[in-house]
C-alpha positions as CSV (number, residue, x, y, z in Angstrom):
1,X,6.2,-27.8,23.3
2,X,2.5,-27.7,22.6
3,X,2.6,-26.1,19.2
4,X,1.1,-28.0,16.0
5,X,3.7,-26.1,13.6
6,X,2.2,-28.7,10.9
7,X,0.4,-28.0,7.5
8,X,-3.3,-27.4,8.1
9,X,-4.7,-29.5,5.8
10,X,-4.3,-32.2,8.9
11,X,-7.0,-30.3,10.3
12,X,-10.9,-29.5,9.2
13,X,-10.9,-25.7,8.2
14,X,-14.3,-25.8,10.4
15,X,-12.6,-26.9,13.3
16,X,-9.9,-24.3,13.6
17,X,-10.8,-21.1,15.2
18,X,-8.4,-18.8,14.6
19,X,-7.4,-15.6,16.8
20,X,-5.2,-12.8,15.2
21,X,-2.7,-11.7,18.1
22,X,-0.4,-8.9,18.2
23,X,1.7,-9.7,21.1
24,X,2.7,-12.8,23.6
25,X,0.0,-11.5,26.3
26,X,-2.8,-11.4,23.4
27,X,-1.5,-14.8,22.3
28,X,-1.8,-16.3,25.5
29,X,-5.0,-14.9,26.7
30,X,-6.6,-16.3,23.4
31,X,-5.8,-19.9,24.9
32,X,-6.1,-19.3,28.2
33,X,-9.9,-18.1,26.9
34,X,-10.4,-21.1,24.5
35,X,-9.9,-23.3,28.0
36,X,-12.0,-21.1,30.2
37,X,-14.7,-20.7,27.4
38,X,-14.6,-25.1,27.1
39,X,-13.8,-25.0,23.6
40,X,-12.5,-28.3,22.6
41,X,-11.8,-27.5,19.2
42,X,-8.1,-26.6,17.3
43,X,-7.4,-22.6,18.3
44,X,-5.4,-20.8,15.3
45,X,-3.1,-18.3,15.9
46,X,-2.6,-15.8,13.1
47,X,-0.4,-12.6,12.8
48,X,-1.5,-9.4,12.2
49,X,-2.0,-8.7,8.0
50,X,1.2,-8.4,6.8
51,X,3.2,-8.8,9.8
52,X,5.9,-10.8,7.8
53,X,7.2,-7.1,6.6
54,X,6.9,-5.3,9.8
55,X,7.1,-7.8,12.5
56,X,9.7,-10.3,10.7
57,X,9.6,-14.0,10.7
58,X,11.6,-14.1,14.0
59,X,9.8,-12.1,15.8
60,X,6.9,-14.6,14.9
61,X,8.6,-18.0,15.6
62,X,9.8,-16.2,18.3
63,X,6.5,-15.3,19.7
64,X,5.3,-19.2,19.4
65,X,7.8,-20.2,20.7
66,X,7.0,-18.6,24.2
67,X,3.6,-19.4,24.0
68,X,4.2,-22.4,23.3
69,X,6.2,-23.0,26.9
70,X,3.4,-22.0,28.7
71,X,0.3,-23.1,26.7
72,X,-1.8,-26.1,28.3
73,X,-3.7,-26.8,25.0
74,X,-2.4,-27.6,21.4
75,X,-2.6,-25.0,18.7
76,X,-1.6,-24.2,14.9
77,X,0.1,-20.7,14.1
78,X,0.2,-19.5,10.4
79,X,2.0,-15.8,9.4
80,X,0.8,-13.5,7.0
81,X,3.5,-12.5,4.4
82,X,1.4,-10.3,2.6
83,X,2.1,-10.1,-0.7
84,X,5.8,-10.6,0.0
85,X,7.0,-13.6,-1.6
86,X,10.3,-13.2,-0.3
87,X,9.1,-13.1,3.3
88,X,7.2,-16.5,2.8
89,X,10.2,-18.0,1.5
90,X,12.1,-16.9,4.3
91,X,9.5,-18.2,6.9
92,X,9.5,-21.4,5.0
93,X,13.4,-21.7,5.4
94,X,12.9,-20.7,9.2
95,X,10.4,-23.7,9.6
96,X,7.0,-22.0,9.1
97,X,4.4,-24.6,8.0
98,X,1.7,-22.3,7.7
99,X,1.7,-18.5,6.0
100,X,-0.5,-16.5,4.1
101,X,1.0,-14.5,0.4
102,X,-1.6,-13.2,-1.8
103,X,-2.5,-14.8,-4.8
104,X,-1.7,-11.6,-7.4
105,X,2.1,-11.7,-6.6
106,X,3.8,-13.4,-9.9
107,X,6.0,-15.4,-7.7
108,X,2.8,-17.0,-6.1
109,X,2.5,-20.2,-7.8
110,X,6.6,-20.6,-7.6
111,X,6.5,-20.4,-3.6
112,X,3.0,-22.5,-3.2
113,X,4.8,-24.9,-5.0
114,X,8.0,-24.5,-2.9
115,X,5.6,-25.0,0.2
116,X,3.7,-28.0,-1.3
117,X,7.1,-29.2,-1.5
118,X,8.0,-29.3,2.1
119,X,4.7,-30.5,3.3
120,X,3.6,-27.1,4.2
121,X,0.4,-25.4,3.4
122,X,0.6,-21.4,1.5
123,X,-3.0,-19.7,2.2
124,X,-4.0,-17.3,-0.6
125,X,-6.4,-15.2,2.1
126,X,-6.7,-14.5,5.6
127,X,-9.0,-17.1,7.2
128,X,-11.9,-15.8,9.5
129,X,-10.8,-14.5,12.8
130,X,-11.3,-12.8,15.7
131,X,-8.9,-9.5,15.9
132,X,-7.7,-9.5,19.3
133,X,-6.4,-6.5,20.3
134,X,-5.4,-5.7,24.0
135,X,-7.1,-3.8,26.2
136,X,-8.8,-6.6,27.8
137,X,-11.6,-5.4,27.6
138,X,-12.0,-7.5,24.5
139,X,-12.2,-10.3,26.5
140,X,-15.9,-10.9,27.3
141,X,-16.2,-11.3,22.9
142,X,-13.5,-13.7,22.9
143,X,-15.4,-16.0,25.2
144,X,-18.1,-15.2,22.7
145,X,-16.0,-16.2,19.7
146,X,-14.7,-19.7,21.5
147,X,-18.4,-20.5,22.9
148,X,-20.7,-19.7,20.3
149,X,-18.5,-18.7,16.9
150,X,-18.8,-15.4,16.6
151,X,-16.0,-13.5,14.4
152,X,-15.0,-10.8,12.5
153,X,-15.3,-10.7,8.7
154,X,-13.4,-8.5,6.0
155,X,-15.9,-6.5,4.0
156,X,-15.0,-7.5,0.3
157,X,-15.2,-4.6,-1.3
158,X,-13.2,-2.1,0.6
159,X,-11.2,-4.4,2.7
160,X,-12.6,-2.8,5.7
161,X,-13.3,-5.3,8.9
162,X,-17.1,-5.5,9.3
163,X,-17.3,-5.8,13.3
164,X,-21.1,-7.0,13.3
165,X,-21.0,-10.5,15.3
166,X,-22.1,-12.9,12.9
167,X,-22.7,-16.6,13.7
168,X,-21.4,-18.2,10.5
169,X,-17.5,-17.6,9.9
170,X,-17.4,-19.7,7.1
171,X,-16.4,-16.9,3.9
């Protein structure tokens, strides 16, 4: 199995580009572009915003899991949990090294610690990504994202995605 399911502090936030997938085709294509596109970097693979509560942690490691069988490069995964601290405990018990749970729930600093204490790594945001949604169609701004660094940024103030290709994805 292929798959880094290790905290991501082993890695340089700069190097990881990560891809938010929806489903095993999207996740694979976001690899099988990162190859074709020659980028030699660490590829990210994030869940949709929230998925934790709609999706489920299975469904995730699940997911991974299956790319992972057929993936001919490494990668990280981390799963958003929302602001469900429940849900990143539960993905924490399941294994999950990497997740996202806002930073206003009460219980955040409770299940950060938790994590610290496992060696795993509790993101307050989503990181930079591309959204990469099927049809693919998408495909040709993949290849952009992988060969030159373009992505997608959330507009601060109304937590809107702002879809102008930018060259620095470093928020």
């Amino acid at each position: 199995m292929l798959t880094e399911n290790r905290p991501l502090f082993s890695y340089s936030s700069a190097s990881i580009r990560y891809v938010c997938v929806h489903d095993l085709a999207g996740a694979r294509m976001a690899l099988q572009v990162a190859d074709q596109a020659g980028y030699a970097g660490c590829v990210g693979l994030l869940s949709p915003q929230g998925a934790v509560a709609f999706m489920g942690v299975g469904w995730w490691q699940a997911l991974v899991s299956a790319v992972a069988e057929s993936a001919s490069r490494t990668f990280v995964h981390v799963l958003d949990c929302g602001s469900s601290p429940a849900g990143a405990l539960m993905a924490l018990r399941c294994g999950q090294q990497a997740a996202i749970l806002r930073p206003q729930n009460p219980q955040y600093e409770a299940v950060s610690a938790l994590y610290a204490q496992q060696k795993a790594e509790l993101l307050p945001q989503r990181p930079s990504s591309f959204n990469f949604i099927m049809p693919l169609s998408g495909i040709s701004s993949l290849v952009g994202y992988f060969a030159h660094g373009y992505c997608q940024h959330q507009h601060p103030e109304n937590n809107v995605p702002d879809t102008r290709q930018k060259k620095d994805c470093s928020i």
